[in-house]
C-alpha positions in Angstrom: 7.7 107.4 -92.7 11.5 107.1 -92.5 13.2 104.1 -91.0 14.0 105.8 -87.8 11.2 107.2 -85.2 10.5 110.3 -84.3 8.9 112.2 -81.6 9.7 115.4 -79.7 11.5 115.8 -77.2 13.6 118.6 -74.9 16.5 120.4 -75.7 18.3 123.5 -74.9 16.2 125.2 -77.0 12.6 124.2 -75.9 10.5 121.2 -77.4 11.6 120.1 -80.7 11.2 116.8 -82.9 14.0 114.4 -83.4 15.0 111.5 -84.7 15.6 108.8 -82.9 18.7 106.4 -84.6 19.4 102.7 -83.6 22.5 103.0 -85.6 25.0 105.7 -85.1 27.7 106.4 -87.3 30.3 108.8 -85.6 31.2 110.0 -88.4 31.9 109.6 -92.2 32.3 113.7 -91.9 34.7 114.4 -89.5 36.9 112.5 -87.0 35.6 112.7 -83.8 37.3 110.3 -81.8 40.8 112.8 -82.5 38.8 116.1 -82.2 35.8 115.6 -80.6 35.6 112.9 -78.5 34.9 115.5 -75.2 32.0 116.8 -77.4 30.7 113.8 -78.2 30.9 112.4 -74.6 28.8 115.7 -73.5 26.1 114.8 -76.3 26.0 111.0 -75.3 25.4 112.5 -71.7 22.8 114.8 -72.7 21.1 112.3 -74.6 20.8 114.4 -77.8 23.0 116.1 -80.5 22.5 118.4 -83.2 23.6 117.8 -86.9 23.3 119.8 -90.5 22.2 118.3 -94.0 25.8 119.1 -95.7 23.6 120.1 -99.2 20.9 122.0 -97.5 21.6 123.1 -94.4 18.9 122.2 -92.5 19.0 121.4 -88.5 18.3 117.8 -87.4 17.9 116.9 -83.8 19.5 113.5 -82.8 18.4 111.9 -79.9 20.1 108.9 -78.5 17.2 107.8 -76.6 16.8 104.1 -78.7 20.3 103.9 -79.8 21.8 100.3 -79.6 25.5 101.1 -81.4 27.8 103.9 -82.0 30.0 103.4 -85.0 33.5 105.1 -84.7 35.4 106.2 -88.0 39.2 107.9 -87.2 42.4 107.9 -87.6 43.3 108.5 -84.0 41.4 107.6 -81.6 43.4 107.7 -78.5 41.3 110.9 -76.7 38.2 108.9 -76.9 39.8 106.0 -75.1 39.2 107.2 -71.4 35.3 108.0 -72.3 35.1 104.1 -73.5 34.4 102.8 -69.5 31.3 105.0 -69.6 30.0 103.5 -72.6 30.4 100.4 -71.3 28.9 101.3 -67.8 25.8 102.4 -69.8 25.4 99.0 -72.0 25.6 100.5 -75.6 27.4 98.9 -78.0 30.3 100.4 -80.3 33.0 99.3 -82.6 35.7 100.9 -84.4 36.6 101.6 -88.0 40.7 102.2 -87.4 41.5 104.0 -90.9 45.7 103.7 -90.4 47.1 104.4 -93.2 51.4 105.0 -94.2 51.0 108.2 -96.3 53.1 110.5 -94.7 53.7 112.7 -98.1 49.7 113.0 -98.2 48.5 113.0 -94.5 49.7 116.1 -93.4 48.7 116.1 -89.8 48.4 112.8 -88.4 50.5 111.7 -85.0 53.4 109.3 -86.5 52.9 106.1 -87.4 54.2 104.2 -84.6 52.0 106.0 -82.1 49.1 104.9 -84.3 50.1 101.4 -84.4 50.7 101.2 -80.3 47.3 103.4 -79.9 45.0 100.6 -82.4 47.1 97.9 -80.2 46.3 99.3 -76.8 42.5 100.2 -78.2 42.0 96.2 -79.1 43.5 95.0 -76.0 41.1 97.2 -74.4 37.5 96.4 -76.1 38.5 93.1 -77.8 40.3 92.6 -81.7 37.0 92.3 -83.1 35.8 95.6 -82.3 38.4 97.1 -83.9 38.6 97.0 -87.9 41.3 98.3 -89.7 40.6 100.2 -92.4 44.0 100.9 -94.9 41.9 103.5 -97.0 42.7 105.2 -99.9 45.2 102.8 -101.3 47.0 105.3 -103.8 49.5 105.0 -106.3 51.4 108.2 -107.7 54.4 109.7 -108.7 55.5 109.4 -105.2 53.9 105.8 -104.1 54.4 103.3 -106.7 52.8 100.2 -106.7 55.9 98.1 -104.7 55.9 100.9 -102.2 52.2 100.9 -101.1 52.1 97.3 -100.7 55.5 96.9 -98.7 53.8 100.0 -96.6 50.8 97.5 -95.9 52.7 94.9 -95.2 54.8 96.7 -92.9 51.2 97.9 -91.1 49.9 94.1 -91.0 52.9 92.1 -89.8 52.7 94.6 -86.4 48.9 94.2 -86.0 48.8 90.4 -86.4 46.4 89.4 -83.7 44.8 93.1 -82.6 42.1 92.8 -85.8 40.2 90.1 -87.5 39.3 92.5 -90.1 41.5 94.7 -93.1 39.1 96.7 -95.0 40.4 98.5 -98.3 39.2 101.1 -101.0 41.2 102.7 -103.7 41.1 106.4 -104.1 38.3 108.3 -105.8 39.4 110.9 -108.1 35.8 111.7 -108.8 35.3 114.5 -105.9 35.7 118.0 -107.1 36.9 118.7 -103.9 40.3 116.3 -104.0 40.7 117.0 -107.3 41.2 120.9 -105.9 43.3 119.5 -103.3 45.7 117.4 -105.1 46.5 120.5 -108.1 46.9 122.8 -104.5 49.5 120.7 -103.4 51.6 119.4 -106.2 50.3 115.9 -105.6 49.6 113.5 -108.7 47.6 110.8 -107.9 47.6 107.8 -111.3 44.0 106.0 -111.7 43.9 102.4 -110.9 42.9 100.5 -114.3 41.4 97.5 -113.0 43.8 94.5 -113.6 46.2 96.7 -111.6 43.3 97.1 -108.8 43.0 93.0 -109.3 46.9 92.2 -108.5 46.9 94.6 -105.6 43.8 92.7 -104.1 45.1 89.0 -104.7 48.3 90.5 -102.8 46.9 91.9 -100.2 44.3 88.4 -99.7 47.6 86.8 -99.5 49.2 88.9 -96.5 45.9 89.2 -94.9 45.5 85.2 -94.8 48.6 85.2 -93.0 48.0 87.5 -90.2 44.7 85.8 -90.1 42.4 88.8 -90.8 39.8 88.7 -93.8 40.0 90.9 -96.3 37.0 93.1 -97.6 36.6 95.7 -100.5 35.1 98.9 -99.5 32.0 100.7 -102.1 34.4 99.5 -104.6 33.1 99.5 -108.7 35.2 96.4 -109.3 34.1 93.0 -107.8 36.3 91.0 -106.2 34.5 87.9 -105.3 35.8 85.7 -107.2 39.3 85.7 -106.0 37.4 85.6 -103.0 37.6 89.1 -101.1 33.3 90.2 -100.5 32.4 93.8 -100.5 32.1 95.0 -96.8 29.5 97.0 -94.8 31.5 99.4 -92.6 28.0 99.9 -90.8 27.4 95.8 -91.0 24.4 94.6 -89.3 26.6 90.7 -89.8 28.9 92.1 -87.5 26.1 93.5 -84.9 24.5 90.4 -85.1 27.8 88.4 -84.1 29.4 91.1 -81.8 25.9 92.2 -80.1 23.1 89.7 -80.2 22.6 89.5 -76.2 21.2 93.3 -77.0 17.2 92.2 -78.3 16.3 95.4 -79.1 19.2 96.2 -81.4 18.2 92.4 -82.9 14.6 93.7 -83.4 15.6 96.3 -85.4 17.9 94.3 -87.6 15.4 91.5 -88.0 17.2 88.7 -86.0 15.2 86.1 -84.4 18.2 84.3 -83.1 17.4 81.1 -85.6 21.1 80.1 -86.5 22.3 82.1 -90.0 21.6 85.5 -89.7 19.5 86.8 -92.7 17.8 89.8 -92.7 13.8 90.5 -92.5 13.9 93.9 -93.4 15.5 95.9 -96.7 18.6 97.3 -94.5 20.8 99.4 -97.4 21.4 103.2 -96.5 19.6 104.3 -99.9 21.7 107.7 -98.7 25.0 106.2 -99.7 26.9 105.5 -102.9 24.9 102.8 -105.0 28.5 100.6 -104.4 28.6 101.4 -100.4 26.9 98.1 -98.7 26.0 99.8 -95.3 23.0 99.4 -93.6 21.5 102.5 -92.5 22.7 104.3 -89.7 22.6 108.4 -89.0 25.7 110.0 -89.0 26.7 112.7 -86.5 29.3 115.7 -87.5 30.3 118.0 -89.9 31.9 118.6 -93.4 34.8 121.4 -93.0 36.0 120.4 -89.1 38.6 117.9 -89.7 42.5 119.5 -89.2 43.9 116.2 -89.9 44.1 117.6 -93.8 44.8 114.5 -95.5 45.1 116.1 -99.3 42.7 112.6 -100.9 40.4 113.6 -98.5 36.7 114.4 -99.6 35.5 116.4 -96.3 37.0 119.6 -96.6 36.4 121.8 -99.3 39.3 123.5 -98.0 41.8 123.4 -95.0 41.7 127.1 -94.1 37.8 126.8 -93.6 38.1 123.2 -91.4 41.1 124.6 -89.3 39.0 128.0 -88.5 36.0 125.9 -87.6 37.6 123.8 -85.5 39.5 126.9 -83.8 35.8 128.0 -83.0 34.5 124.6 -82.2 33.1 124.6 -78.1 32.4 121.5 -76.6 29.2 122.6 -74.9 27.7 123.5 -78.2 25.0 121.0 -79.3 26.2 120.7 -82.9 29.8 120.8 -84.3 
């Protein structure tokens, strides 16, 4: 048996078996705070939503019957903001991944970046700083973004959210996706690989501006360890976090194995086996859908390509039970 239960239960489609998630991640596939947030809402309401294996297709049923904590990956999450009093009414838990980012030759679609900066501001005074991590993912260097440039673009990012996050989270790009590889010859875009003494200075940097707006720094699913200049890998989906954020809520403790003994260390093998061997999340099931996401951000691994994830989100309907 799986980590999560299962048992049937009623949909708009008769009796059907679903699984029943403590953790939901909302979503590595798509953003659906921008897009989807009225969707979502509907599904949270509904108590259930429907989701499709990206390799084979086949339909899962989602219910949201034990879930403790929604997980929230975007770039712009300022439609989902008015939904947030009804989460709260309803005494789930929920954080946010904030992925804000200064690439404006490579994000193609994304509101400006001062917006983004005043929305993650007025998100954190809302739900508290450290709820809201800041994510400044993919760091890139190319023949448009040289090393002095990204970091200055960092900076520039850090200095105005001093105090709204206790957390910067970073990665460096993957070249390793068929997909972005497609993406970046499409565009004209030439993206340099990050030999790893260059991937070193960039993170000793970055320690060094994050120590001053008082936010730690973590390293995200990355194949070069950092520890030593003191920077630990992070889990986007961190039960540490839950723990620290969450532990009035005993059933979301159960599950993670927290007796409520001082240190928090796990009784049960947490690790999404489903992710990348270098990805430190603990398991969580992830709502959405590959090919929906019109932000078109050219790195990006999610859309094979943007004429397929701008139709599907023309077509997308709210009321629909899967995106």
């Amino acid at each position: 048996m799986g980590i999560w239960a299962k048992r049937e239960i009623q949909t708009e489609h008769g009796r059907e078996l679903a699984t029943l998630p403590v953790i939901v991640s909302a979503s590595r596939a798509t953003d659906i705070p921008a897009f989807y947030s009225r969707w979502f809402i509907e599904r949270f309401r509904r108590g259930y939503a429907v989701k499709f294996n990206p390799f084979s297709g086949r339909r899962e049923v989602v219910s949201f019957e034990k879930t403790r904590v929604f997980v929230f990956w975007t770039k712009y999450p300022a439609p989902m903001i008015k939904y947030l009093d009804e989460l709260e009414a309803s005494g789930i838990n929920y954080y946010f991944l904030y992925t804000l980012n200064d690439y404006p030759e490579y994000e193609l679609h994304v509101p400006g970046l001062d917006l983004r900066i005043d929305v993650f501001r007025r998100l954190a005074d809302k739900i508290g700083p450290e709820r809201v991590l800041w994510r400044y993912d993919p760091l890139i260097i190319s023949d448009r973004v040289s090393q002095e440039v990204l970091i200055s673009r960092v900076e520039h990012i850090g200095q105005m959210l001093k105090g709204y996050t206790q957390r910067l989270i970073f990665s460096f790009v993957d070249l390793g996706y068929r997909k972005v590889i497609r993406n970046l010859k499409r565009y004209g875009a030439n993206f340099y690989n990050i030999g790893e003494q260059a991937q070193r200075n960039i993170v000793e940097r970055l320690k060094e501006m994050a120590s001053v707006w008082d936010m730690e720094l973590r390293s995200c699913a990355s194949k070069v360890d950092f520890t030593d200049i003191g920077v630990r890998p992070n889990k986007c989906i961190d039960d540490e976090l839950m723990v620290r954020l969450f532990s009035q809520d005993k059933d979301l403790m159960n599950f993670l194995g927290y007796e409520g003994q001082g240190q928090y260390i796990s009784r049960k093998k947490l690790k999404d086996r489903g992710q990348r061997a270098e990805c430190s999340c603990v398991y969580s099931k992830d709502l959405g859908r590959y090919d929906t996401c019109p932000f078109e951000c050219i790195y990006c691994y999610a859309n094979s390509t943007f004429d397929r994830a701008r139709e599907n989100f023309k077509k997308h309907n709210y009321l629909n039970d899967s995106l």
